[in-house]
N, C-alpha and C positions, 0 to 999 in steps of 0.2 A: 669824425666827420659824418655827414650826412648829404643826403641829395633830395629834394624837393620834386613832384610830379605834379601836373596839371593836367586832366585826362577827360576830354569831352566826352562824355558818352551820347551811345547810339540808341534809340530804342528802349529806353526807359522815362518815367517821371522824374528822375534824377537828370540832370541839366551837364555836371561834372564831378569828378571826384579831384581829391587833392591828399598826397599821401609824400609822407617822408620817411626814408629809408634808412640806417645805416647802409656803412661799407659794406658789412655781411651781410644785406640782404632781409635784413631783420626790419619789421615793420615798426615805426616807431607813433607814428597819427595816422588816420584816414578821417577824412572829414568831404561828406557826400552835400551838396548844392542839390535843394529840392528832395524830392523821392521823399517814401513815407517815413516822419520823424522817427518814432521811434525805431521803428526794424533799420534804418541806416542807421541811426545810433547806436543801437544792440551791434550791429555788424560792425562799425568799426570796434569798441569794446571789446568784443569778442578777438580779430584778428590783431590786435595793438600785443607784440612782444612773438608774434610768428613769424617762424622764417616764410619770404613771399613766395619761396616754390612750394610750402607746404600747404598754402592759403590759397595758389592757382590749383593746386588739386581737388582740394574739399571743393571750391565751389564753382570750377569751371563746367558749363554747362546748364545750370539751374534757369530754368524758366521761371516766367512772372504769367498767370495763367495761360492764354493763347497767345502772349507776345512768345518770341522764339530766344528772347534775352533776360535775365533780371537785373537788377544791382549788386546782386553778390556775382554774378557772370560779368556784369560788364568790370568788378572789381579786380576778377583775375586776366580780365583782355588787359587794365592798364596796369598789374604787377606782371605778367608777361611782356608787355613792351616795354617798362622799365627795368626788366632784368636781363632783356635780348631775347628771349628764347620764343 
């Protein structure tokens, strides 16, 4: 089984992201609406077969130059809220 997310983001040129998860937490798609293609391409790529707690550590945090957010940050606000923590 799997669970599906829908996750507007704040503060970035990406609009939403949309990410399905296994049961364990395990990332299975990410697929970013808007933001720069390739680097949200490469990001999702990159995070597909992570567990999502290890994916809210690496990129919780990361700014996008003077905004205070990026898309890989606002990646782990929506695997933090879809995981609870």
């Amino acid at each position: 089984m799997s669970r599906h997310i829908s996750y507007a983001t704040k503060g970035t040129c990406s609009v939403r992201i949309d990410i399905d998860l296994a049961d364990d937490n395990t990332i299975l798609d990410v697929a970013f609406t808007g933001g720069c293609n390739g680097n949200t391409k490469g990001i999702s790529e990159l995070v597909r077969g992570m567990k999502a707690e290890d994916v809210i550590e690496r990129l919780s945090g990361i700014r996008c130059g003077m905004k205070p957010t990026s898309c890989p940050d606002q990646l782990s606000k929506a695997l933090r809220q879809a995981v609870g923590e």
